[in-house]
MILO-702055 format. One line per 5 residues: their letters; for each residue x, y, z of N, C-alpha, C. Coordinates in Angstrom, 2 decimals. Each point is the difference from the previous one (the first is absolute). Last residue first. Example, Ala and Ser with C-alpha at 12.3 -4.5 7.8 and 13.67 -1.06 7.14 Angstrom:
2
SA = 12.85,-2.25,7.08,0.82,1.19,0.06,-0.77,1.09,0.73  0.29,-5.72,-0.07,-0.89,1.19,0.00,0.90,1.20,0.00;
***
This chain:
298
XXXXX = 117.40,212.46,104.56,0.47,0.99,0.73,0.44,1.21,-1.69  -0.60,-4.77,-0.18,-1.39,0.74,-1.17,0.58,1.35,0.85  2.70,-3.73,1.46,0.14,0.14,-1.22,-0.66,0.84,-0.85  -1.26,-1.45,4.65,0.82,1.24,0.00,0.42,0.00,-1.48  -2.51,-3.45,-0.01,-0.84,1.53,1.05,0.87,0.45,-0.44;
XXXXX = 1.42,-4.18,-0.58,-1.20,0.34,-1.08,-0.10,1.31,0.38  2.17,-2.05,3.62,1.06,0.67,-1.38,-0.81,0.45,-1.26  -2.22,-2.03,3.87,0.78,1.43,0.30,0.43,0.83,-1.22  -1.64,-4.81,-0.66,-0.83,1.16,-0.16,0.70,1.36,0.52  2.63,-3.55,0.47,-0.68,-0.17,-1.40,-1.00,1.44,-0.36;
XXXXX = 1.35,-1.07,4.59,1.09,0.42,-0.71,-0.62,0.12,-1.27  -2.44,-2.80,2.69,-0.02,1.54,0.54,1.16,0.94,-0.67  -0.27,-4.71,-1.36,-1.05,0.59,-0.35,-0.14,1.70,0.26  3.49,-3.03,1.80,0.23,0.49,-1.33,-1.16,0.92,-0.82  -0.24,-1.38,4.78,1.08,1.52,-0.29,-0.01,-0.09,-1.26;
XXXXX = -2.73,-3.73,0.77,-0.46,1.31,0.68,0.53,1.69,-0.17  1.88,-5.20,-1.07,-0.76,0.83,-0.90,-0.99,0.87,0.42  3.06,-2.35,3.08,0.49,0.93,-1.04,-0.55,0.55,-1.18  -2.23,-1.96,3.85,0.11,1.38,0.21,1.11,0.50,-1.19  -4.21,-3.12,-0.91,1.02,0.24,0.59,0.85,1.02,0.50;
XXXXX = -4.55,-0.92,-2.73,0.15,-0.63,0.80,0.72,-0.14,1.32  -1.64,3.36,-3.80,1.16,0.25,0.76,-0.53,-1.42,1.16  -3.20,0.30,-3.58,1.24,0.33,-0.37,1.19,0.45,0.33  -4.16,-3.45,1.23,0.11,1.30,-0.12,1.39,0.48,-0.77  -1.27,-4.45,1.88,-0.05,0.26,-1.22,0.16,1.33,-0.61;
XXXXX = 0.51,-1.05,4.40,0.60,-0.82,-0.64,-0.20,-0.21,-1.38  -1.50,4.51,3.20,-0.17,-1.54,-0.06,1.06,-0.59,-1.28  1.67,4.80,1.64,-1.24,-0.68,-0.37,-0.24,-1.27,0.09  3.03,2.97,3.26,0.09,-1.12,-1.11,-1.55,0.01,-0.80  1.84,4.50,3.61,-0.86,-1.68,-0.36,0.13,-0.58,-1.33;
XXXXX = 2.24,4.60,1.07,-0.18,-0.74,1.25,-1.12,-1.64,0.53  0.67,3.68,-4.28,0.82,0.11,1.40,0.53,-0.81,1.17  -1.93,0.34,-5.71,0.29,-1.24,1.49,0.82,0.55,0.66  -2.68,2.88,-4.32,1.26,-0.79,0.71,0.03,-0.60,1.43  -2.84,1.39,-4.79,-0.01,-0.36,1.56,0.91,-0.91,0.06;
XXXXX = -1.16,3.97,-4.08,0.30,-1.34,0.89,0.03,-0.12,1.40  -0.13,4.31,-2.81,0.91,-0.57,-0.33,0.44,-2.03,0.09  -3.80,5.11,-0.44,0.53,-1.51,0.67,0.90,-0.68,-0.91  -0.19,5.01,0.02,-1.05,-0.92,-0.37,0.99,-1.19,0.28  -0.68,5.84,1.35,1.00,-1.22,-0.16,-1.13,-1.12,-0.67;
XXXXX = -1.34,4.84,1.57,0.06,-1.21,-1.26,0.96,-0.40,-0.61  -1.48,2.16,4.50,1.29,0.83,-0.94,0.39,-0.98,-1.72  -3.82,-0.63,3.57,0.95,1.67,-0.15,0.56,0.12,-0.20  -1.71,-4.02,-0.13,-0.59,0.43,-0.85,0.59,1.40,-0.30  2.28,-2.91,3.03,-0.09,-0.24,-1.77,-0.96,0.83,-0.89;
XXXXX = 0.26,0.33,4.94,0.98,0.34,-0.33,-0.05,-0.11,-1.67  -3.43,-2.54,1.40,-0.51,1.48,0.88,1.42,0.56,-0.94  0.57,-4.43,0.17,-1.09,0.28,-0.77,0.15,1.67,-0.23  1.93,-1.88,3.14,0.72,-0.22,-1.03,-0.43,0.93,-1.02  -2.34,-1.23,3.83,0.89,1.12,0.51,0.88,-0.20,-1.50;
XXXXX = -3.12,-3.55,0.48,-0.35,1.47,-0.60,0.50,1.16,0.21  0.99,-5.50,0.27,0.34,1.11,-1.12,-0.38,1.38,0.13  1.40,-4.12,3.75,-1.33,1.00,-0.47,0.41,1.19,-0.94  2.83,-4.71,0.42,-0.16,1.64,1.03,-1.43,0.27,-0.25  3.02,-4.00,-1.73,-0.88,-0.78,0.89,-0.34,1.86,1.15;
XXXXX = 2.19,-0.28,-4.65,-1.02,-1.10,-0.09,-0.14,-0.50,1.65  1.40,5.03,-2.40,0.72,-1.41,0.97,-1.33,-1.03,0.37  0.77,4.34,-4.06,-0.42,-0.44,1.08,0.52,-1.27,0.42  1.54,4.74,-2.94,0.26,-1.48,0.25,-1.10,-0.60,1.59  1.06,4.41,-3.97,-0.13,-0.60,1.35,-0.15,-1.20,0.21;
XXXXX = 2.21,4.28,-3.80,-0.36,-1.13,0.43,-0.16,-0.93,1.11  1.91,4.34,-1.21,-1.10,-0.50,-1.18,-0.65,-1.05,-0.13  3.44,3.71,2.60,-0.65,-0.89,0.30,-1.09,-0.56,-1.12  2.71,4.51,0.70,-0.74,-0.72,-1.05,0.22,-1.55,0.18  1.30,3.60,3.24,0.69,-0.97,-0.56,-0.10,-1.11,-0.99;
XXXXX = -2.83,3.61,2.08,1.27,0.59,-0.24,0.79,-0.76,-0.50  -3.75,-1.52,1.30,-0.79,0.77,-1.21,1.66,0.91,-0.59  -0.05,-2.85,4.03,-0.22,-0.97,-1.41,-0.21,1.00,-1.03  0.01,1.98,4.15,1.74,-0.54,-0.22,-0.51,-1.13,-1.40  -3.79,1.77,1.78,1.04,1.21,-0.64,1.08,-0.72,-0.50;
XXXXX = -3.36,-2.42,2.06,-0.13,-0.07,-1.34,0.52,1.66,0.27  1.15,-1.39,3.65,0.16,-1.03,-0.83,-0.32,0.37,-1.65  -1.49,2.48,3.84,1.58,0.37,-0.04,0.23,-1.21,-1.21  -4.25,0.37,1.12,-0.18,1.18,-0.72,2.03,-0.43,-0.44  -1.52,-3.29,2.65,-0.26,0.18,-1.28,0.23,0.80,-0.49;
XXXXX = 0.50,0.34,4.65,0.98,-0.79,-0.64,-0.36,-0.10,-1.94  -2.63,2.48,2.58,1.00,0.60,-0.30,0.87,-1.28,-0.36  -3.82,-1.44,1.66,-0.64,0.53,-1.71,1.88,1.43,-0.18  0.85,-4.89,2.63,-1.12,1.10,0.27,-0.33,0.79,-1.15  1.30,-5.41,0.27,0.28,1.16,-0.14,-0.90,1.10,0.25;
XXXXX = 0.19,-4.57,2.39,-1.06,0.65,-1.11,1.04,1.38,-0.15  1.19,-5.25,2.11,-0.08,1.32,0.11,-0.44,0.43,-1.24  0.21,-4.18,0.45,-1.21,-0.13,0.86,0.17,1.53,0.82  3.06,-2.07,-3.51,-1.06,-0.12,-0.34,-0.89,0.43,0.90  5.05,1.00,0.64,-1.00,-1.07,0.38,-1.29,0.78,-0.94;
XXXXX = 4.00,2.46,-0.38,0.49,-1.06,-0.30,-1.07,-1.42,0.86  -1.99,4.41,-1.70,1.10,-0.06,0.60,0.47,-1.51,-0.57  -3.03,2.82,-3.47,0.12,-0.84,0.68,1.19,-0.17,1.13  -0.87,1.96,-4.52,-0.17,0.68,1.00,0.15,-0.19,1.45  3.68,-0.43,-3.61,-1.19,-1.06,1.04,-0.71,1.18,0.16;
XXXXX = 4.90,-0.64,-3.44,-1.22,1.09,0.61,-0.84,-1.03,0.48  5.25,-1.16,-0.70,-1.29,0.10,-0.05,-0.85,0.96,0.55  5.24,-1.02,-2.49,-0.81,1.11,1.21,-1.62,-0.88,-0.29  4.91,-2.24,-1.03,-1.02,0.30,-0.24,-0.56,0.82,0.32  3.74,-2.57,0.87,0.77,1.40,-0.70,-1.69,0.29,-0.69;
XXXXX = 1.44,-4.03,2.02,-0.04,-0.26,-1.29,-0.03,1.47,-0.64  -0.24,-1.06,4.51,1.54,-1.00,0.01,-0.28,0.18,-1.50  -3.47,2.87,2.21,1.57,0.41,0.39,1.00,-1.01,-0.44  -4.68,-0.96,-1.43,0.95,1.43,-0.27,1.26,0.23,0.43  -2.35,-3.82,1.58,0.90,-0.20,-1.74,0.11,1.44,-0.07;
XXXXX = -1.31,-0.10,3.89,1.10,-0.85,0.39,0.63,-0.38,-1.46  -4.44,2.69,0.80,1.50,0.49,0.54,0.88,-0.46,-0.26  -4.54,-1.11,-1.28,1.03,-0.45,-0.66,1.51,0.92,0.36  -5.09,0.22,1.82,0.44,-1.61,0.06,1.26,-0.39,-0.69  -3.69,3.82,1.09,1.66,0.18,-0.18,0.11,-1.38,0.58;
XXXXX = -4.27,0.69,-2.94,0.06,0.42,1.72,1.83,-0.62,-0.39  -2.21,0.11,-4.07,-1.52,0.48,0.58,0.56,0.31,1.58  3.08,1.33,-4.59,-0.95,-0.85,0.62,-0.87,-0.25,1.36  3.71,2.35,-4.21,-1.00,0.36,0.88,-0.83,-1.10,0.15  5.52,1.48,-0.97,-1.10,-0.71,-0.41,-1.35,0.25,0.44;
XXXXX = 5.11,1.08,-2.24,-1.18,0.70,0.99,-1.26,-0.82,-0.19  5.03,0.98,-2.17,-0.45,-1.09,0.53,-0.64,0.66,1.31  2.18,2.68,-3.61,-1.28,-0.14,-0.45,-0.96,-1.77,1.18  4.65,2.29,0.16,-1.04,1.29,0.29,-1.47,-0.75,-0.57  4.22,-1.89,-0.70,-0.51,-0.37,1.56,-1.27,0.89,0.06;
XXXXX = 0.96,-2.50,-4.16,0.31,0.66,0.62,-0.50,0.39,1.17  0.17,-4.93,-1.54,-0.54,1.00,-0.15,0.65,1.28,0.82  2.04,-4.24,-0.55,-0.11,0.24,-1.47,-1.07,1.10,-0.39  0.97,-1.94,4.24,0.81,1.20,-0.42,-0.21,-0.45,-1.69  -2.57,-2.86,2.15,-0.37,0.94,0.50,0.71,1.53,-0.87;
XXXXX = 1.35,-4.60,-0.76,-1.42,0.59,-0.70,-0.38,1.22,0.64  3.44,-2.55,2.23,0.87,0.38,-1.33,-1.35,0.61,-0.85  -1.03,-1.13,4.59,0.67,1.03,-0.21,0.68,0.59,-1.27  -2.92,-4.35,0.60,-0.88,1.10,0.30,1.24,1.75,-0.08  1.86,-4.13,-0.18,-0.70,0.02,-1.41,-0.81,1.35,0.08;
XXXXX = 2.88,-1.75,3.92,0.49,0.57,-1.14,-0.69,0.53,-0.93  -2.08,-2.53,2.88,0.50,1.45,0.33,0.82,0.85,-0.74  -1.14,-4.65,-0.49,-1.56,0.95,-0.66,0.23,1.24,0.73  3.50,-3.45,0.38,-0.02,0.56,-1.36,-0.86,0.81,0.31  0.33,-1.23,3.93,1.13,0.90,-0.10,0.00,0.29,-1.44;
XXXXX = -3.14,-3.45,1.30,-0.46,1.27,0.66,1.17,1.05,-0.31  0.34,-4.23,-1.33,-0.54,0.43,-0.22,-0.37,1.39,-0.34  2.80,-2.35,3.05,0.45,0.41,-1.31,-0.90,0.10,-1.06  -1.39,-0.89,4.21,0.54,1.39,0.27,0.71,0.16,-1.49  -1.92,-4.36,0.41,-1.18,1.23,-0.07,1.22,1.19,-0.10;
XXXXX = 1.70,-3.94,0.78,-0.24,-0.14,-1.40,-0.49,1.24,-0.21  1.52,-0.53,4.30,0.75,0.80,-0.72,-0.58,-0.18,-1.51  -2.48,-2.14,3.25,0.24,1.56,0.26,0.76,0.52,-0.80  -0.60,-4.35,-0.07,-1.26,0.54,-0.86,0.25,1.07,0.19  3.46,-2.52,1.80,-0.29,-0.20,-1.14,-0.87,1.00,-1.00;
XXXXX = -0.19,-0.45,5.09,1.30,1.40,-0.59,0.05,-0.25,-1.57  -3.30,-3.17,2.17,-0.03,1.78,-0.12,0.92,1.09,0.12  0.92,-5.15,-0.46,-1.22,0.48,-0.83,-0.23,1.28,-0.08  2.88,-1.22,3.21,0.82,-0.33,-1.25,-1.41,0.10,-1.11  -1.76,-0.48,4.25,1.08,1.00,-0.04,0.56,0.42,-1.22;
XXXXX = -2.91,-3.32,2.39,-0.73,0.52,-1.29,1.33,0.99,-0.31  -0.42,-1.55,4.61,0.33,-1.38,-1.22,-0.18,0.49,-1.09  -0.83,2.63,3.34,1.40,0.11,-0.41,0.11,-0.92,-0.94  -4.23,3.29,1.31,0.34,-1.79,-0.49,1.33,-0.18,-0.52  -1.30,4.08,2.31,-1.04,-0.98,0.04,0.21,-0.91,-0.01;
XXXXX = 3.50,2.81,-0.71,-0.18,-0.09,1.24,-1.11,-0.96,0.29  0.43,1.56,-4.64,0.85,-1.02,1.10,0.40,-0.30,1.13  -3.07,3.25,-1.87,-0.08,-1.46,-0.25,0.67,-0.71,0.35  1.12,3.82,0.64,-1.44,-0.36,0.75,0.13,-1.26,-0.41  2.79,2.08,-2.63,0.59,-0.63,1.29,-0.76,-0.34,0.67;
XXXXX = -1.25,1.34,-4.33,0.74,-0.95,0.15,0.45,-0.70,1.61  -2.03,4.06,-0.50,-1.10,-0.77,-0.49,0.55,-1.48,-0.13  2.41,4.12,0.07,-0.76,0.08,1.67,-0.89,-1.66,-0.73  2.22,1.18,-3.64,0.54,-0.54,1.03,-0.48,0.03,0.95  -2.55,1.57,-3.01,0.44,-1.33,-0.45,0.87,-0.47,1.07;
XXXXX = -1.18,4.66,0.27,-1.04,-1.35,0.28,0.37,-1.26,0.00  3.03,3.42,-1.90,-0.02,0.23,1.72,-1.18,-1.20,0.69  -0.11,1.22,-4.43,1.32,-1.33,-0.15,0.19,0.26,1.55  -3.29,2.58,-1.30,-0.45,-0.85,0.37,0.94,-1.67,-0.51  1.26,5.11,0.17,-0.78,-0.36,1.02,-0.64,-1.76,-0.14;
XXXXX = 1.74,2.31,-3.59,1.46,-0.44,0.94,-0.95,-0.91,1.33  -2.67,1.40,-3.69,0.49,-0.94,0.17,0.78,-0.85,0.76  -3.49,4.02,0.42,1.66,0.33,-0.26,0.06,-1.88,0.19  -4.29,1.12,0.91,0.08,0.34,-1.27,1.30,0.42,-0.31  -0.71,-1.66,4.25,-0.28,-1.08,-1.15,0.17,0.98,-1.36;
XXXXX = -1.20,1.61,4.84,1.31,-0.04,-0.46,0.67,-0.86,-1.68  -4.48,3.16,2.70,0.57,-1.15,-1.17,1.53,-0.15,-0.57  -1.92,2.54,4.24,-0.12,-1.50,0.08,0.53,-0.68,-1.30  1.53,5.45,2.09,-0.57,-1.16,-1.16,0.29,-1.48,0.25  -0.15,3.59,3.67,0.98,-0.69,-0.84,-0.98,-0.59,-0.97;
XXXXX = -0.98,4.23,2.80,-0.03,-0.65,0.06,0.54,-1.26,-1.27  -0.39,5.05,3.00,0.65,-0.81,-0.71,0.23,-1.68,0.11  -4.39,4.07,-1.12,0.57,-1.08,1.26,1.69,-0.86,-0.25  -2.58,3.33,-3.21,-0.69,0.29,1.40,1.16,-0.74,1.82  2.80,0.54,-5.21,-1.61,-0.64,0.21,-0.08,0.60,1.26;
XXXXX = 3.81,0.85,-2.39,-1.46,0.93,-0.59,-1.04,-0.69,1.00  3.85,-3.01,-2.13,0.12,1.32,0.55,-1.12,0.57,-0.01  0.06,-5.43,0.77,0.21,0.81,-1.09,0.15,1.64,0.52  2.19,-4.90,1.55,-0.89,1.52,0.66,0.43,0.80,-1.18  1.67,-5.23,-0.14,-0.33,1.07,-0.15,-0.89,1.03,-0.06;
XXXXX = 4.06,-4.28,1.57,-1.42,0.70,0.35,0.16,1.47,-0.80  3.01,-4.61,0.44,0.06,1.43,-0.30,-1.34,0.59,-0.07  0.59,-5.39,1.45,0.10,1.09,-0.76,0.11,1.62,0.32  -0.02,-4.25,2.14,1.26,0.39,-0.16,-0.25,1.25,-0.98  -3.96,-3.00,1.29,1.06,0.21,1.15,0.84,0.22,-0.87;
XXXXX = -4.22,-1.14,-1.44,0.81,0.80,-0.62,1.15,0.54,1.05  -2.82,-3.74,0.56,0.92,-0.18,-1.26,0.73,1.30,-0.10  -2.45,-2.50,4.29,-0.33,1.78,-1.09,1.34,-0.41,-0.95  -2.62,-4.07,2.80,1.71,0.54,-0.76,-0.58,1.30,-0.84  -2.92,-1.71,4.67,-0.15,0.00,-1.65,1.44,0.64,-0.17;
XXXXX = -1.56,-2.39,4.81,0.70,1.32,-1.01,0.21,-0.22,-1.33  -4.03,-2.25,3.46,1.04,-0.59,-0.74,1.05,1.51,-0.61  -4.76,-1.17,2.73,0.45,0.36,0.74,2.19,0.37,-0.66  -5.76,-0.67,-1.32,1.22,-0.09,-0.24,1.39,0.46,0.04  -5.64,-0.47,0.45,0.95,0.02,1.19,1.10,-0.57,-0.54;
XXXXX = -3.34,1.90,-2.56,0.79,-1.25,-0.16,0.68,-0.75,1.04  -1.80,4.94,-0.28,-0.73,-1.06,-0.27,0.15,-1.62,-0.18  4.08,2.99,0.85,-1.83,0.19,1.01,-1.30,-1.03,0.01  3.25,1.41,-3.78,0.63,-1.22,1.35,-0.69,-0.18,0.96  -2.26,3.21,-3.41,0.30,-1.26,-0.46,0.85,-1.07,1.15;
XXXXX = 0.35,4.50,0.85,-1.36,-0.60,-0.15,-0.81,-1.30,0.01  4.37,1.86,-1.13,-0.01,-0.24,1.32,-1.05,-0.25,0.47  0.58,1.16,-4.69,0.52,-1.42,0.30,0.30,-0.48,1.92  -1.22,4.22,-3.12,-0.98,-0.90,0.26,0.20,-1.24,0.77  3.15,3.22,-1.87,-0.67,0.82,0.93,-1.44,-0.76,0.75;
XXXXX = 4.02,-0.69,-3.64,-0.75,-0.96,0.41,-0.97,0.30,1.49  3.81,3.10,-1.98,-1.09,-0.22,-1.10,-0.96,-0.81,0.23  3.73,1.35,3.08,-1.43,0.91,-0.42,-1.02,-0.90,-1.43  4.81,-0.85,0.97,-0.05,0.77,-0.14,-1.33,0.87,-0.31  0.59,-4.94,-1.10,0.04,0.67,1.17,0.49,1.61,-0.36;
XXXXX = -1.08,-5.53,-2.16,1.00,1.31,-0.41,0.67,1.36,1.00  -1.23,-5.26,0.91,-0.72,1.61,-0.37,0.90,0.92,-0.20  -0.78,-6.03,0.89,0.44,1.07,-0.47,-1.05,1.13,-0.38  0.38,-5.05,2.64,-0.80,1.01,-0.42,0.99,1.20,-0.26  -0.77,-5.63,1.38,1.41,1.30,-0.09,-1.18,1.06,-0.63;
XXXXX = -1.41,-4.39,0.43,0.96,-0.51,1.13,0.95,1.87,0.13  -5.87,-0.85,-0.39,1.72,0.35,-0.95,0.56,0.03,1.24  -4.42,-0.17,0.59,0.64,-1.28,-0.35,0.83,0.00,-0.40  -2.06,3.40,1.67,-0.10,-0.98,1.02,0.80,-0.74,-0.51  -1.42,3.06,-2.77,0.87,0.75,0.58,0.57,-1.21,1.29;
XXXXX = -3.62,-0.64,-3.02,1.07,-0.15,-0.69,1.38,0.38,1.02  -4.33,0.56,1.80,-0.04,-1.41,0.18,1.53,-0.44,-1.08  -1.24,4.38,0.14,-0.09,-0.40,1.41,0.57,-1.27,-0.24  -1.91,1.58,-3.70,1.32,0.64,0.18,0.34,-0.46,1.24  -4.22,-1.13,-0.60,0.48,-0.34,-1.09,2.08,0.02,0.58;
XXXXX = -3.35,3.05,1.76,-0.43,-0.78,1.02,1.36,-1.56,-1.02  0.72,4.40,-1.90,-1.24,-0.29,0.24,0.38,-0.46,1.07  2.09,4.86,-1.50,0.32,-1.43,0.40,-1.67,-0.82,0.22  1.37,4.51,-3.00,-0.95,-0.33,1.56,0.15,-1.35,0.12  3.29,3.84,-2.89,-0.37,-1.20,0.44,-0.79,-0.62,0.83;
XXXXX = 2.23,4.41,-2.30,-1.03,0.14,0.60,-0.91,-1.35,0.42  4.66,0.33,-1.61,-0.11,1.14,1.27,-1.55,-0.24,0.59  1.38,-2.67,-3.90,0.80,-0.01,1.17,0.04,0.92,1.13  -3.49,-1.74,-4.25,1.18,1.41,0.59,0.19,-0.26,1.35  -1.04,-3.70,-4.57,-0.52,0.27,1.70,1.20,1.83,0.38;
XXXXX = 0.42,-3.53,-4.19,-0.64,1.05,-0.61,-0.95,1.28,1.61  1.15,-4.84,0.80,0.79,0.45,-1.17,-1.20,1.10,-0.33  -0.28,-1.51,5.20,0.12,-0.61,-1.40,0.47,0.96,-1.06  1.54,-0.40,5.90,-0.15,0.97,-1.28,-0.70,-0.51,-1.73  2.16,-2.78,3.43,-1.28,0.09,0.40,-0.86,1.17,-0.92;
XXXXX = 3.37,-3.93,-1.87,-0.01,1.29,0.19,-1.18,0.80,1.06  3.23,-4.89,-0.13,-1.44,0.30,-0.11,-0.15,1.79,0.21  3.54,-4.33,-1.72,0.05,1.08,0.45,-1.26,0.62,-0.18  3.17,-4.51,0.85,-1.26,-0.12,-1.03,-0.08,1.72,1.01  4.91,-3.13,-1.02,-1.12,1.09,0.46,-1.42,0.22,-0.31;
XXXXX = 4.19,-2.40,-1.27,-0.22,-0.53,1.30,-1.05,1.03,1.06  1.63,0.08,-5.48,-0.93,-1.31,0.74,-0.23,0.01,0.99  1.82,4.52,-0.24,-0.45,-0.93,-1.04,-0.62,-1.42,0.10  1.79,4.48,2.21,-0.51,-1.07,0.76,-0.28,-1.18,-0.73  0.86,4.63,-1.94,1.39,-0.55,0.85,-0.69,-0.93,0.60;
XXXXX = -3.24,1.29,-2.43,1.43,0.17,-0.67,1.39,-0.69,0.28  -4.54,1.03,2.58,0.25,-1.23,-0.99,1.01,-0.43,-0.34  -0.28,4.37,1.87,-0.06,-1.28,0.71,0.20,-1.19,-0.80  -1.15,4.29,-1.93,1.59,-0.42,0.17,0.06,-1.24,1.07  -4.25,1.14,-1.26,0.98,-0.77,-1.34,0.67,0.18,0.40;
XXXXX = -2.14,2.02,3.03,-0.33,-2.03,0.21,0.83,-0.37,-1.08  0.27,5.15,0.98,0.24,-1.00,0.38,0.28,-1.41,0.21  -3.29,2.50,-2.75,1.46,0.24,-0.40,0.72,-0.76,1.10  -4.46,-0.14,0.83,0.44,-0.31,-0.58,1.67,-0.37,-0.86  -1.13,0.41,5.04,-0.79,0.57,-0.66,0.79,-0.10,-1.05;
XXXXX = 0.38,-1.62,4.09,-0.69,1.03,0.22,-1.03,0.12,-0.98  2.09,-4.69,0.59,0.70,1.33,-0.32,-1.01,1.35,-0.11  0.89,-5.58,1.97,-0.76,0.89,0.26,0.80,1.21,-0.46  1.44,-5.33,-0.37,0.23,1.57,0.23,-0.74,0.54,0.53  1.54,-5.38,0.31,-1.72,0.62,-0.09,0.30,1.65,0.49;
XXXXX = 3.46,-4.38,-1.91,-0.16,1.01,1.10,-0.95,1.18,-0.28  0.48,-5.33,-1.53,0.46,1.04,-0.43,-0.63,1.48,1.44  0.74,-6.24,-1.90,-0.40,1.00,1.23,0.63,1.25,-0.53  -0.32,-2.29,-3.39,-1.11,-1.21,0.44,-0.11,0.97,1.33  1.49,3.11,-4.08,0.60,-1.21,0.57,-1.03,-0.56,1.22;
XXXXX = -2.14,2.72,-4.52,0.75,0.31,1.55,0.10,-1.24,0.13  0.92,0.76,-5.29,-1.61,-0.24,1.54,1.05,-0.10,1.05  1.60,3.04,-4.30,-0.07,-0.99,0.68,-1.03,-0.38,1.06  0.88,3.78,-3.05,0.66,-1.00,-0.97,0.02,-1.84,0.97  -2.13,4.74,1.42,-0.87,-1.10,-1.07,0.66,-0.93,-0.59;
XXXXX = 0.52,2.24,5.11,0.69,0.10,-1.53,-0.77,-1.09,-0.44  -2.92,2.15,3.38,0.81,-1.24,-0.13,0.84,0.14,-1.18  -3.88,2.96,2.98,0.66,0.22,-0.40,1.35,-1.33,-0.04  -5.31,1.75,1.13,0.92,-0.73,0.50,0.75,-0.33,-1.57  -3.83,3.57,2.35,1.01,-0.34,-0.80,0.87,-0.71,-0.54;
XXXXX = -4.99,1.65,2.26,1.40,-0.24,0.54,0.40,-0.29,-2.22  -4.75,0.94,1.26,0.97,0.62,0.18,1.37,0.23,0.36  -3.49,-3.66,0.03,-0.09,1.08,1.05,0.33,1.43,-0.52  0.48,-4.23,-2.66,-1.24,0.78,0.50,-0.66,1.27,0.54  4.41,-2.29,-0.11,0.06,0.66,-0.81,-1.58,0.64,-0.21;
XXXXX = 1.11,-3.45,2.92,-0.25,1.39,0.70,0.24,1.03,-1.29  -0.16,-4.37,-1.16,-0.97,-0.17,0.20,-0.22,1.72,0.74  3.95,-1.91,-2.23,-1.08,0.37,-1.09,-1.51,0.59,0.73  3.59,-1.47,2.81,0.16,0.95,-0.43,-0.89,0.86,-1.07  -0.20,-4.56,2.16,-0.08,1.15,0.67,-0.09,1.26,-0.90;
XXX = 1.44,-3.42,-2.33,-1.40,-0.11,0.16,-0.26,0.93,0.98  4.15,-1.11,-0.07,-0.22,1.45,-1.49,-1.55,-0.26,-0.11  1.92,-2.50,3.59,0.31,1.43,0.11,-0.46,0.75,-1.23;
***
């Protein structure tokens, strides 16, 4: 299996194993949409999981063209997870192609949904992940799948589930006790497409986008004009790009109103394994790190 794995890593896949241990002799074959995702898999699945991202690291999740590759990954997993809520807009395609006839665990079943105000269409924000709470909601949808899969493994993945969620409940804390240490009027951020509803509203943030909440919508030349006002009014000073968007709607906004880069922040893809947001708790810490750099110059 980890020879497999090394080998579709080729491809563009992902495959995802806690490093503190080698997978157990029989283990249960994931399939996870997409990066962020696959690390919480792992997580809670630990030895008894080998977890294949179809999405690769540093890959945009909205704008995804499945291969022939992906097909043949999609065939061979005993379980498959998605986040859902629109975001995997590719992935019926993909079953199609695969003739895979199987119901993928949408992880984000229980959550609180959020429709940003203002928009064209009312439509729910996919990135539920960037609110921590949300993805102690994963961990469990994620625990029980599993155990429904492989009961024999049971007592392993409530083990690994709760090791993670306590985790996950400090780096919520951590992210909120740093946050309010800024005043409120000055927490404003600007980056490349609305991917961070879910930490604004649970961390008390505002973001500027030109960008909707999918990559594969184009702001209009009034949406801009309206944007770089509300930045030029709210001395905005700093922009931020997302390591898997198209920088130049950023760009464009930055020059009009000369903000200056602040970094690239991880919306919504892991970098590779050496990269510097491997994981998803050092993803929010990273994406936090820099926030707080920004608004501090406000």
């Amino acid at each position: 299996m980890r020879r497999l794995s090394c080998l579709l890593g080729l491809y563009g896949f992902l495959s995802l194993t806690p490093a503190h241990a080698d997978p157990a002799p029989h283990t249960v074959r994931a399939v996870a949409s997409f990066t962020v995702l696959a690390d919480v898999v792992a997580h809670v699945g630990g030895t008894h999981v080998t977890v294949t991202s179809l999405v690769p690291p540093d890959g945009d999740p909205h704008e995804f063209e499945p291969t022939p590759n992906d097909a043949r990954v999609l065939r061979q997993a005993n379980i498959v997870f998605m986040s859902g809520e629109g975001l995997e807009s590719w992935f019926s395609r993909l079953a199609h192609a695969a003739g895979y006839h199987g119901t993928p665990v949408i992880v984000s079943n229980g959550i609180s949904l959020y429709t940003p105000p203002g928009g064209r269409q009312a439509e729910a924000d996919p990135h539920v992940w960037n609110n921590v709470a949300n993805v102690i909601v994963w961990a469990n949808n994620i625990r029980d799948a599993l155990v429904a899969i492989d009961p024999a493994d049971a007592d392993s993945f409530r083990t690994s589930a709760a090791a993670y969620i306590s985790q996950l409940e400090a780096l919520d804390r951590d992210i909120r006790t740093r946050i309010d240490t800024i005043p409120a009027n000055q927490r404003r951020v600007l980056t490349s497409h609305d991917a961070f509803g879910y930490f604004g509203r649970a961390y008390g943030v505002t973001f500027l986008a030109p960008q909707g909440l999918s990559t594969e919508t184009e702001a209009s030349a009034g949406d801009m004009a309206s944007l770089i006002a509300q930045i030029r009014a709210n001395h905005v000073t700093t922009y931020f790009m997302e390591n898997a968007t198209d920088p130049r709607m950023v760009r464009q906004v930055a020059h009009a109103t000369g903000a200056t880069p602040g970094g690239e922040l991880y919306a919504e893809a892991l970098s590779p394994p050496t990269g510097p947001v491997p994981d998803y708790i050092t993803m929010m810490r990273h994406n936090t790190d820099l926030m707080l750099a920004a608004m501090r110059l406000h």
